[in-house]
C-alpha positions in Angstrom: -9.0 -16.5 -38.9 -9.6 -13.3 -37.1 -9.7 -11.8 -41.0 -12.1 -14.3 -42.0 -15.0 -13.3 -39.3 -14.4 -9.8 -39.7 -15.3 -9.9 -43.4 -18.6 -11.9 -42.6 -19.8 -9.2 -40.1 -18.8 -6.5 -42.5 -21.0 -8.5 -45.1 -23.9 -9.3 -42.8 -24.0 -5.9 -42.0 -24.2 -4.5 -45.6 -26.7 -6.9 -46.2 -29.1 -5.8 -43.4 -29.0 -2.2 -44.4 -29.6 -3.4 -48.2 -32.8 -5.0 -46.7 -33.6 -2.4 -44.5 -33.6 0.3 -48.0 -35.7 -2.1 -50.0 -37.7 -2.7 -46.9 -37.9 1.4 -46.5 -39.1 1.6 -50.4 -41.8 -0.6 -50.3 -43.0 1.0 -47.5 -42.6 4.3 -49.0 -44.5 3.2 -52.3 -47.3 1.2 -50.1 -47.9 4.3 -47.8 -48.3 5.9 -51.6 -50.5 4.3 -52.8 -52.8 3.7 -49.5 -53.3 7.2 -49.5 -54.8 6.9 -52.6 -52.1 8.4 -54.8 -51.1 6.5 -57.8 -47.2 7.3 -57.2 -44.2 5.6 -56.1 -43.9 2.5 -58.0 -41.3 3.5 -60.9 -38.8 0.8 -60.0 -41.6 -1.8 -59.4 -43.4 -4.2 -61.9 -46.4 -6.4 -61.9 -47.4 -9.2 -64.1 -51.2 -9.3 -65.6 -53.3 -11.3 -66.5 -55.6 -10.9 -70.2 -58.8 -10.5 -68.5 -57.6 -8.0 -66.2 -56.8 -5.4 -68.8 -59.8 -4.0 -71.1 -59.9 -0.9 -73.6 -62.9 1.2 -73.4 -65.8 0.1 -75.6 -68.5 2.1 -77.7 -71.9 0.8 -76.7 -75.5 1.7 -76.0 -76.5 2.3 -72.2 -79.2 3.0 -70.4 -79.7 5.4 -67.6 -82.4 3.7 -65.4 -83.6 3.1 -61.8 -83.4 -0.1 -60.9 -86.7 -1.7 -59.2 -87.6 -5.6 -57.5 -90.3 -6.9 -56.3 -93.4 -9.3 -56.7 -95.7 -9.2 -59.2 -99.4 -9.2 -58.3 -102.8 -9.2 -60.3 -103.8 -5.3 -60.9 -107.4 -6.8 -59.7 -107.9 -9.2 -56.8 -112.2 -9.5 -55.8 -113.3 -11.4 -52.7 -116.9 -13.2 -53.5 -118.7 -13.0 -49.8 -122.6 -14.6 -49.6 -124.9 -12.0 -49.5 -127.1 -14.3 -47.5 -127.2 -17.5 -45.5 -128.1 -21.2 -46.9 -127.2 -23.8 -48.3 -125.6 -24.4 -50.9 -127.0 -26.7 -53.9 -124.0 -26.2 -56.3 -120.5 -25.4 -56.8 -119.6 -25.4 -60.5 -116.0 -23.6 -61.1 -112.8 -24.7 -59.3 -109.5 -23.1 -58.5 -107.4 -22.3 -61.6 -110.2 -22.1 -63.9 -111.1 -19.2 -66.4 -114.1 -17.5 -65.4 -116.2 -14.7 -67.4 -118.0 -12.4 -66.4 -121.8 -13.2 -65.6 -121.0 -17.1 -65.5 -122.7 -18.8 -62.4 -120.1 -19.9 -60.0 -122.8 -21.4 -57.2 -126.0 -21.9 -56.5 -128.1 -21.4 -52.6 -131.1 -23.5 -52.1 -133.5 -21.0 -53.3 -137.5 -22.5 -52.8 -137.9 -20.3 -49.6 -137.0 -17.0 -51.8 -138.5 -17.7 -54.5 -142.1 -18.2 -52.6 -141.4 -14.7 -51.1 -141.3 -13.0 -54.9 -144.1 -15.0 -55.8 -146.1 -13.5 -53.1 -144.7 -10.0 -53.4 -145.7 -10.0 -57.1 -149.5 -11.0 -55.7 -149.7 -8.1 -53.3 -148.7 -5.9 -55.9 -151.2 -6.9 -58.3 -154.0 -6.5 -54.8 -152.2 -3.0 -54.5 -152.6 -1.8 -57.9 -156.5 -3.0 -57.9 -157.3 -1.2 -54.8 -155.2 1.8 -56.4 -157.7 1.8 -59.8 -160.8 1.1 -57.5 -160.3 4.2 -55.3 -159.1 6.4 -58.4 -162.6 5.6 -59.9 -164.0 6.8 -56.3 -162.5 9.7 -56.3 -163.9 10.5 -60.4 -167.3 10.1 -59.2 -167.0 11.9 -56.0 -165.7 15.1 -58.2 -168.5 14.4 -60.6 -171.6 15.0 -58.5 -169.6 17.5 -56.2 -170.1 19.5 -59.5 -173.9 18.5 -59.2 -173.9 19.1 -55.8 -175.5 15.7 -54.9 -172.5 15.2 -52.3 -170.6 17.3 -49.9 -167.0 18.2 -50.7 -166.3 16.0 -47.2 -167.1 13.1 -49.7 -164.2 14.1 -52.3 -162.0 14.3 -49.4 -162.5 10.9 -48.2 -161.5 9.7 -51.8 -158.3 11.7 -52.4 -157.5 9.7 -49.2 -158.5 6.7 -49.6 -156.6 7.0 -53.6 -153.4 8.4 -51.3 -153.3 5.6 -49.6 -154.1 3.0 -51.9 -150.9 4.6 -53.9 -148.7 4.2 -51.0 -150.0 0.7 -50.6 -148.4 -0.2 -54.1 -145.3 1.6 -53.7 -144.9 -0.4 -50.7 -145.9 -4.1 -52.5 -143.4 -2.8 -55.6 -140.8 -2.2 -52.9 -140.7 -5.6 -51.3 -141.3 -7.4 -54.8 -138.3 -5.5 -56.1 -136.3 -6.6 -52.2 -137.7 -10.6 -53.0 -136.2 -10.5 -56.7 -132.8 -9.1 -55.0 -132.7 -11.9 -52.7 -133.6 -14.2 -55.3 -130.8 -13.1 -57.6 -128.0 -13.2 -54.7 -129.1 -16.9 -54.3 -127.0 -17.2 -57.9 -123.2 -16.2 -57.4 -122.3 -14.7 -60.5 -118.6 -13.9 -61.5 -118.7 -9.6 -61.4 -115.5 -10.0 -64.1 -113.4 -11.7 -66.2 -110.6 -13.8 -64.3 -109.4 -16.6 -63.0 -110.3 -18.7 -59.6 -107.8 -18.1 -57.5 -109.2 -19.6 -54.3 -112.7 -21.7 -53.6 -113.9 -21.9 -49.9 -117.4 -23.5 -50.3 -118.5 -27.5 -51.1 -122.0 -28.5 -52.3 -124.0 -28.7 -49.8 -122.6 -26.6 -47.4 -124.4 -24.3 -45.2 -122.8 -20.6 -45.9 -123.3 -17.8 -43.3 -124.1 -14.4 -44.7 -120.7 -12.4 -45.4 -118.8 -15.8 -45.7 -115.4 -15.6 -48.4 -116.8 -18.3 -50.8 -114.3 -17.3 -54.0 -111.7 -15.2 -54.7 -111.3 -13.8 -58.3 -108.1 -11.9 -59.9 -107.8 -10.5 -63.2 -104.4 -11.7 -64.2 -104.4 -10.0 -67.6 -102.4 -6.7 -66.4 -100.2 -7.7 -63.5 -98.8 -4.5 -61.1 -96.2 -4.5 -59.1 -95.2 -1.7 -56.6 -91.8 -0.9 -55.7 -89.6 1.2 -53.3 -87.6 3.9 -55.7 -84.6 5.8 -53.2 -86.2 9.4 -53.0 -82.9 10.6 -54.4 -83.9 8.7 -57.7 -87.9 8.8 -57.8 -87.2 13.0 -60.2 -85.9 11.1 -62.6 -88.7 8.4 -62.6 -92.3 9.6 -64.6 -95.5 8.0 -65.8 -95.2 6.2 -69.2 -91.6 5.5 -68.7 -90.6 2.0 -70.3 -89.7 -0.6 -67.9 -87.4 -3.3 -68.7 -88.4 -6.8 -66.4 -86.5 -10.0 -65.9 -88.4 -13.1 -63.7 -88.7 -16.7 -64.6 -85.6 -17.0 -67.5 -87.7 -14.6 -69.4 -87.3 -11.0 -70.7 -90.2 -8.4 -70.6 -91.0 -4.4 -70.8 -94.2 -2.8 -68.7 -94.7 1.0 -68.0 -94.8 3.3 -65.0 -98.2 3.2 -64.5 -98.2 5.6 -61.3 -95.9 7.6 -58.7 -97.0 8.3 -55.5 -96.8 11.9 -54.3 -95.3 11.7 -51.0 -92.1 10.2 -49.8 -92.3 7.7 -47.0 -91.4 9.2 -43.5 -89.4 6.2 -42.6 -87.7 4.7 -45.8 -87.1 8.3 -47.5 -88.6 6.1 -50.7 -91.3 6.6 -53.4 -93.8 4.3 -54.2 -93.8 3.2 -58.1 -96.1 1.3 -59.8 -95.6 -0.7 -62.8 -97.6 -2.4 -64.7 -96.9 -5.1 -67.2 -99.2 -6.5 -69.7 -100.3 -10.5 -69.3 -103.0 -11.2 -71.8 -101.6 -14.7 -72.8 -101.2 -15.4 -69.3 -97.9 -16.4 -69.3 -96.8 -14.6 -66.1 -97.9 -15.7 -62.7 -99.2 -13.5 -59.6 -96.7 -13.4 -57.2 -93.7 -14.1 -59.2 -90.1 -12.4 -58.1 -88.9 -9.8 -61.0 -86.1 -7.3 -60.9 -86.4 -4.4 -63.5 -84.9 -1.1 -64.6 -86.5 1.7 -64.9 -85.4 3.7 -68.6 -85.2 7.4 -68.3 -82.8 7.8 -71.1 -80.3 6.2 -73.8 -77.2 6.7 -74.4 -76.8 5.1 -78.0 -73.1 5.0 -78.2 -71.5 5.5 -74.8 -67.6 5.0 -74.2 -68.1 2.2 -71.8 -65.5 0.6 -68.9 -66.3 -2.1 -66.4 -67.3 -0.7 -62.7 -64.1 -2.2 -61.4 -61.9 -0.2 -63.6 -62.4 2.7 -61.4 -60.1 3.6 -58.5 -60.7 6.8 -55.9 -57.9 9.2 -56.0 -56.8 10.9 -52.4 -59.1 13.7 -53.3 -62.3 11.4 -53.6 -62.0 12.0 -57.7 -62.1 8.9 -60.2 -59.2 7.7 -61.5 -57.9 4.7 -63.9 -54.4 2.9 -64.1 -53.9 3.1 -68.2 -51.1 0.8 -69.3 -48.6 3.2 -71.7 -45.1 1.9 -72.4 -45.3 -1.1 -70.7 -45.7 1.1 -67.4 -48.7 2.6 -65.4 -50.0 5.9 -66.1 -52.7 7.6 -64.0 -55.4 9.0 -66.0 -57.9 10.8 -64.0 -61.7 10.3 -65.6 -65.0 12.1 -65.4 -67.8 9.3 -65.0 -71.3 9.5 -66.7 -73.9 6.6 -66.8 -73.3 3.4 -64.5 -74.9 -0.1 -65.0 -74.5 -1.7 -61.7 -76.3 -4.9 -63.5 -73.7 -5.1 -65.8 -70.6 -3.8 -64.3 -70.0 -0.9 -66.7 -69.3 2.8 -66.1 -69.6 5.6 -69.0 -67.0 7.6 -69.0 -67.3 11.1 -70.6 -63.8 11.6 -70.6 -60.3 11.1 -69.7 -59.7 7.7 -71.9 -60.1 6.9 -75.2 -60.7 4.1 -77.3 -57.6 1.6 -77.7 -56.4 2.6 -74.2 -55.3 -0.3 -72.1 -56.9 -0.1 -68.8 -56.2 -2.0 -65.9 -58.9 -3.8 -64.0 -60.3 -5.8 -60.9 -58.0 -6.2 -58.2 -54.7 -7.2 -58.9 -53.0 -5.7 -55.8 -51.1 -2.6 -55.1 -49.8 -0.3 -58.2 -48.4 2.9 -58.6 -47.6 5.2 -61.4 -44.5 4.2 -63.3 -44.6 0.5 -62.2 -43.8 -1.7 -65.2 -46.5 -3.8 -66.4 -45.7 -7.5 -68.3 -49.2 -9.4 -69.7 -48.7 -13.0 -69.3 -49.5 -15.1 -72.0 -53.6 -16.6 -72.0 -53.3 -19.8 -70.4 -50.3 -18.5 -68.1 -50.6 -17.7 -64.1 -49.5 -14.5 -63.7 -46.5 -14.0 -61.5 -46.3 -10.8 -59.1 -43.0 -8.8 -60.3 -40.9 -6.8 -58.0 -42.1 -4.4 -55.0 -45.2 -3.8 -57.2 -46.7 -7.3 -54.8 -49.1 -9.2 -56.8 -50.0 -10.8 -60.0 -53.7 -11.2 -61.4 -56.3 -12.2 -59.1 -59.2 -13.2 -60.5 -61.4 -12.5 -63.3 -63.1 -9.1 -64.2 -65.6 -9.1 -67.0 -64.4 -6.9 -69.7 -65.7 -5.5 -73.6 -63.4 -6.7 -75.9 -60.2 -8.3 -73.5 -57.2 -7.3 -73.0 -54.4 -6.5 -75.4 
């Protein structure tokens, strides 16, 4: 009996400092691999899932500036009254297509119209007076030459002509103010556009410098965006802008840059402008764009989430190579944050299996199974972990 419980605590024993090893190597390869360095996992293993192992792709990519923001008309016009009354007609309402010169509204108008009626009269009394005193004045000069009349005579006509002209510039004036006032009492559209708002009913008494319609010309839509000052050298005039807003797809161009950097956001303003003629596009609708500085026609493409940082702050990738993890260090080009994807200049090559997403803790030399499709992945030894999730990838795993 005394035998028998010796050998259990010999036994317990040996099993505690087996746990306490193992326990001691996992830590070891964990601390490893925290630190950023791929190492440590040679007696480990891990099971994978197909969608968490890709092989680099040859693809087109674009290096661009992203950019978000509302779109708005490149041409908004507030109508004001340009003088108080009433209003006898409202003929356009909002929404409608407008062109330019078409009557919009109409001011009562009698009182106005009387005023140019008897501008136009005094003009005509001007310009009489004006012909009668030039004929004075001929005479006078005439028998001045005779010497029937003193030159105080001829005087007294260039005066009375002076004045007579100053009398008709002065009727002309207030004819040309009455026809003004005349033509203001007809709101005419100053472009082509569309209604956006109407603030005036028939009948309605308008004071002078009122809003009575606003008009935008919807067939160039802008919008201005916020481009990180660290990005706005690479952004230019006549650059090609890719849009997405609504379920649709779209281009516009860089249509200005603004010169200075705002103080407080340390971002340029860029404006883009995207053509609208069919009206399809709406003022004020969300879009999110890039901004296409250059193309890349067949770049070696990875998903983002292929990339790991090394303990020295340099890319890396876990490639799979005899069934075990290799760590191949990478030099990174373009990325594609819309689409997840990463160029990568070099360091991989086509065919390589690459590890991606985040499928736990791995370490260089950890042996790598890839479940069947279908299968849940199982996590294998001190390697902790199967697939989690799904990472989009070109062209799957193999």
């Amino acid at each position: 009996m005394q035998r028998t419980v010796s050998f259990f605590r010999a036994a317990s024993a040996a099993a505690l400092v087996a746990v306490a090893a193992a326990c001691s190597r996992d830590a070891d390869a964990a601390a490893g691999e925290a630190k950023g360095g791929p190492g440590g996992g040679r007696n480990a293993g891990v099971t994978l899932a197909p969608a968490n192992v890709a092989s680099p792709q040859r693809t087109p990519m674009e290096d661009a500036v992203a950019v978000t923001g509302n779109l708005a008309p490149i041409e908004r016009s507030e109508l004001r009254a340009r003088l108080e009354g009433d209003l006898t007609g409202v003929y356009v309402r909002e929404g409608e297509p407008v062109r330019a010169g078409q009557l919009l509204a109409q001011f009562q108008a009698a009182e106005e119209a009387g005023n140019q009626r008897s501008a136009a009269a005094d003009v005509a009394a001007a310009r009489s007076e004006l012909s009668t005193a030039e004929w004075n004045l001929e005479q006078s000069r005439e028998l001045l030459r005779e010497g029937a009349i003193p030159e105080r005579d001829v005087r007294l006509a260039q005066q009375t002509t002076a004045a007579a002209r100053a009398r008709v510039a002065a009727a002309e004036s207030r004819l040309r103010s009455s026809a003004e006032t005349v033509s203001d009492t007809r709101v005419l559209a100053p472009s082509t556009g569309v209604i956006e708002t109407r603030s005036v009913n028939p009948g309605e008494h308008v004071s002078r410098g009122a809003t009575m319609f606003t008009l935008v010309k919807g067939d160039v839509l802008e919008l201005a965006a916020a481009v990180p000052e660290r990005q706005a050298l690479a952004v230019q005039p006549g650059q090609q802008v890719r849009f997405s807003a609504g379920g649709r797809e779209f281009t516009g161009r860089v249509a200005r840059v603004n010169p200075s950097v705002d103080a407080a956001t340390r971002a340029v303003r860029v404006y883009v402008q995207v053509p609208n003629a069919d009206g399809s596009l709406r003022a004020g609708t969300f879009a999110t764009g890039r901004i296409v500085s250059r193309t890349v026609s067949d770049a070696l493409v990875l998903p983002i989430s292929a990339l790991r940082e090394g303990e020295d702050g340099k890319p890396f990738v876990y490639r799979i190579e005899n069934e075990e993890l290799a760590v191949a260090p990478v030099t990174v080009g373009l990325r594609d944050e819309t689409k997840g994807l990463a160029q990568i200049v070099g360091g991989v090559a086509e065919g390589d299996r690459i590890v991606i997403g985040n499928v736990g803790m791995l370490g260089r030399g950890m042996k790598v199974r890839i479940a069947e499709p279908g299968a849940r992945g199982g996590g294998g030894g001190g390697g902790g972990g199967g697939a989690q999730g799904k990472a989009a990838a070109p062209g799957g795993g193999r």
